[in-house]
C-alpha positions as CSV (number, residue, x, y, z in Angstrom):
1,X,73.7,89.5,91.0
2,X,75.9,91.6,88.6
3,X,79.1,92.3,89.1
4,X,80.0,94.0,86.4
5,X,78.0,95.6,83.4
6,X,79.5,94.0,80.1
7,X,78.9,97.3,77.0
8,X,79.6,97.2,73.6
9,X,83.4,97.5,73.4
10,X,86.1,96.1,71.3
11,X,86.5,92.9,70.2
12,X,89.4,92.1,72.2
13,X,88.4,93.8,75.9
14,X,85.4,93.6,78.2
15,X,84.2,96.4,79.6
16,X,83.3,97.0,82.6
17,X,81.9,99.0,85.1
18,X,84.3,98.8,88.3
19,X,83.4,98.8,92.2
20,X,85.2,100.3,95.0
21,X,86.5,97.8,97.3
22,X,84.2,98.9,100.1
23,X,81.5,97.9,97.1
24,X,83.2,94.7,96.5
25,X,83.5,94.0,100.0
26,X,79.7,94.6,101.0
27,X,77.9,92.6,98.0
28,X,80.7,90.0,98.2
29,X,79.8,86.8,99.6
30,X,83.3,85.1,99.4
31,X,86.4,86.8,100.6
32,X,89.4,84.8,101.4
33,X,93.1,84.7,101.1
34,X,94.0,81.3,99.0
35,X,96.2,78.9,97.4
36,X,95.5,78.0,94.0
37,X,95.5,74.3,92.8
38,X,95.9,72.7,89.6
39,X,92.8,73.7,87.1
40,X,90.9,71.2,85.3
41,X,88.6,71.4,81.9
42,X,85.2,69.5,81.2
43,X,82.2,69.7,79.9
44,X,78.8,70.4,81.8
45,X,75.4,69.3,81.6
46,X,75.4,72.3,78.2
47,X,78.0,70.3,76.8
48,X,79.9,73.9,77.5
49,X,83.8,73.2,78.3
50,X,84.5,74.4,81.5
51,X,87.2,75.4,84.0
52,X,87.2,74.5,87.6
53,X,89.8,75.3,89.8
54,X,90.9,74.6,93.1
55,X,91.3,77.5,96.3
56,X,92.2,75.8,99.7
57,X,91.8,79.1,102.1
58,X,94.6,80.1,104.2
59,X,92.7,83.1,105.9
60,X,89.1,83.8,105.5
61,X,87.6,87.1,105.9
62,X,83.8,86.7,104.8
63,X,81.9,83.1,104.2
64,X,84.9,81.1,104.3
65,X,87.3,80.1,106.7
66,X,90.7,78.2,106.7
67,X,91.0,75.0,105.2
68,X,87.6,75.3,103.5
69,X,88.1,73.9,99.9
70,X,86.4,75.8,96.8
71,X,86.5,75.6,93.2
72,X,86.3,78.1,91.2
73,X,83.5,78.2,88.2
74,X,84.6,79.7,84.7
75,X,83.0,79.1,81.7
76,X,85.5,78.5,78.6
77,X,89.1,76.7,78.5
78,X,91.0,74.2,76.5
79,X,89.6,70.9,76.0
80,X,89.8,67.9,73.1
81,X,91.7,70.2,70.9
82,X,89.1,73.0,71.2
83,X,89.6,76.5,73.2
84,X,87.6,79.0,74.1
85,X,87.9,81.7,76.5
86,X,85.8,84.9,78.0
87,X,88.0,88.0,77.5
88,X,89.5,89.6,80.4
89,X,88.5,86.3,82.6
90,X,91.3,85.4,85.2
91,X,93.8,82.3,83.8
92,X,94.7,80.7,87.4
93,X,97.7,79.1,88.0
94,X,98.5,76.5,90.4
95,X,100.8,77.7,93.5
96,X,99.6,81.0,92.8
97,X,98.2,83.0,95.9
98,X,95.9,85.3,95.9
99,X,92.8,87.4,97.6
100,X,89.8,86.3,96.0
101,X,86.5,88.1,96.2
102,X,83.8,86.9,94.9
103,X,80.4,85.1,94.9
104,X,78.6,82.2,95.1
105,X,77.6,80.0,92.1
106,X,74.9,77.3,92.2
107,X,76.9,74.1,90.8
108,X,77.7,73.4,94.3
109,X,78.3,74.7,97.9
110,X,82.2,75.2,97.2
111,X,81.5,76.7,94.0
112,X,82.4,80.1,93.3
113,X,82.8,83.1,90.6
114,X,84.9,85.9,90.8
115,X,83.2,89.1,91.6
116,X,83.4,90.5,88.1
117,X,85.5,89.7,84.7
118,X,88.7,91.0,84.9
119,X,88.8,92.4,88.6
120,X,88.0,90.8,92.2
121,X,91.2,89.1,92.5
122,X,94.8,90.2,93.9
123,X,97.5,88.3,93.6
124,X,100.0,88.3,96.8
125,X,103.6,88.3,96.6
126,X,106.5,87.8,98.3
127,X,110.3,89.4,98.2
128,X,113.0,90.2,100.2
129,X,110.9,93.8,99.9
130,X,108.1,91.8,102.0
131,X,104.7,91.0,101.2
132,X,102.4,93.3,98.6
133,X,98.7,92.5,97.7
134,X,98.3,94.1,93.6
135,X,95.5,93.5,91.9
136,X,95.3,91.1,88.8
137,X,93.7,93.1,86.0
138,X,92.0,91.0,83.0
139,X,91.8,91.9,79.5
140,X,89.3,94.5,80.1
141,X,88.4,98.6,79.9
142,X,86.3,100.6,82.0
143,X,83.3,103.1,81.8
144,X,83.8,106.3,83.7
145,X,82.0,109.8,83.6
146,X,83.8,112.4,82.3
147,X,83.9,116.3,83.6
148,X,80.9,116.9,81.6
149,X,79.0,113.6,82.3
150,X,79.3,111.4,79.5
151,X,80.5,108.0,80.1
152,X,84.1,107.3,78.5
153,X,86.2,103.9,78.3
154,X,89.8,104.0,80.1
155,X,92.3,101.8,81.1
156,X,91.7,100.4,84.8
157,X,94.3,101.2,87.4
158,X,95.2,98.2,89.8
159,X,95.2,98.8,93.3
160,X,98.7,97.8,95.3
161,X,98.9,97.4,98.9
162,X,101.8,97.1,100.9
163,X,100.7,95.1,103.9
164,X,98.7,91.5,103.7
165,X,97.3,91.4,107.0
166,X,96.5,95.5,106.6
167,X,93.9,94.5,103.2
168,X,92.6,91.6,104.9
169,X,91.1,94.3,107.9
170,X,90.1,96.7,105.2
171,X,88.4,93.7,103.4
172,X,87.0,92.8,106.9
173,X,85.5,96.2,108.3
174,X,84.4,97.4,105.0
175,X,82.6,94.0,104.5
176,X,80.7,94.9,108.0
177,X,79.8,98.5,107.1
178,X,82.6,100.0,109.7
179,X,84.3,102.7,108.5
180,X,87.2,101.4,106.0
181,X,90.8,102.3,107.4
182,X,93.2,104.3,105.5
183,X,96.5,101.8,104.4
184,X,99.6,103.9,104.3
185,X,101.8,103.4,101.1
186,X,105.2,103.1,103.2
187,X,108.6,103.0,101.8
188,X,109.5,99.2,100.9
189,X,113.0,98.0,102.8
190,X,114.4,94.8,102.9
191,X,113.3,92.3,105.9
192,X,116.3,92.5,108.7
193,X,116.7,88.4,107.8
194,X,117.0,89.2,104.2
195,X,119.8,91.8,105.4
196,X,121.3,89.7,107.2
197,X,121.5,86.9,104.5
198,X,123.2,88.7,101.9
199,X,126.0,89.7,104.5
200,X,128.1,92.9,104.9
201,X,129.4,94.6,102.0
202,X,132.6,95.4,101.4
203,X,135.8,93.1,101.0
C-alpha cells in the first residue's frame, strides 16, 4: 500500500501527495491515541540501522485497543557513530502523545508505519486552554493542481482540532464510511479549575 507518492523534489523535502482524513481514516489499519516510549536503534537482517519505537494505546479507534503495545518501524537513525535519516520522517519522543494513523508492517504483529512520511500523526497537547489535537508535519512539500490543472509543490497546512474526544469520533465514523461530522473551531478559555487556581485578581 502507498501512502504517499514520493516525486522529484528538493534535496532537503519529500514530497508528497496528501490524503484527506476521511482518506486516511478508510485505508488506515491502525488508528489509536498513544503514549510514546523511549526509541531504540539497531540493525536488521539488511544490516540497515533502524528505529523502533514504543506506542502503549490509551484509546483505540480502528485495530487497536487500550493497553495494546506497538512499535513503530522507521528505517534510518543514529547508531555506532553513523546517522542516517529519511527526510520529512517523524523523530518520536518519549512522553510524547499523540494520534497515530497508520498501517501495518510485516516485522511483526505490533509493528507499524505511519500512514505516509511526514503526515499521519497529531500530536495532543495540553494547557490551561484545554486539550488540542495539531498535526505534526515532517520535512516535506506537497503536489496540488492548480486553477489550470498542472500539478504545483506547496507548503502543507496542518490540521488543529480543538476537542480530543471530538477527532477520535471523526477518526471513528469516517473510518466506517458514516458521514464525517463537522468539528466546530470554538473560542479557547481557560478550564474553570485553572481559573480557580490562579485566584482573583486584584490586591
Amino acid at each position: 500500500m502507498t501512502a504517499a507518492l514520493a516525486l522529484a523534489g528538493s534535496a532537503r523535502a519529500t514530497v508528497v501527495v496528501m490524503p484527506t482524513l476521511e482518506e486516511m481514516a478508510v485505508a488506515a489499519e491502525i488508528i489509536a491515541h498513544v503514549k510514546v516510549g523511549a526509541p531504540r536503534t539497531e540493525r536488521d537482517g539488511k544490516g540497515r540501522i533502524i528505529t523502533i519505537t514504543p506506542l502503549e494505546v490509551i484509546e483505540g479507534v480502528k485495530g487497536a485497543k487500550a493497553g495494546d503495545a506497538l512499535g513503530v518501524f522507521q528505517v534510518g537513525g543514529s547508531l555506532e557513530g553513523r546517522s542516517s535519516w529519511i527526510a520529512g520522517a517523524h523523530h518520536f519522543v518519549e512522553g510524547e502523545e499523540l494520534v497515530f494513523v497508520g498501517v501495518r508492517h510485516t516485522r511483526g504483529p505490533g509493528s507499524v508505519i505511519p500512514y505516509g512520511i511526514g503526515f499521519g500523526l497529531f500530536a495532543v497537547t495540553r494547557d490551561d486552554f484545554g486539550v488540542r489535537v495539531v498535526e505534526t508535519m515532517g520535512d516535506v512539500v506537497a503536489m496540488e493542481k492548480s486553477a489550470d490543472g498542472r500539478l504545483r509543490q506547496v507548503s502543507p497546512k496542518a490540521r488543529s482540532y480543538d476537542s480530543l474526544p471530538g477527532f477520535l469520533t471523526l477518526l471513528r465514523r469516517a473510518a466506517t464510511a458514516e458521514e464525517a461530522p463537522k468539528l466546530m473551531q470554538v473560542d479557547r478559555k481557560p478550564h474553570k479549575a485553572a481559573q480557580q487556581a490562579d485566584g482573583p485578581k486584584g490586591g
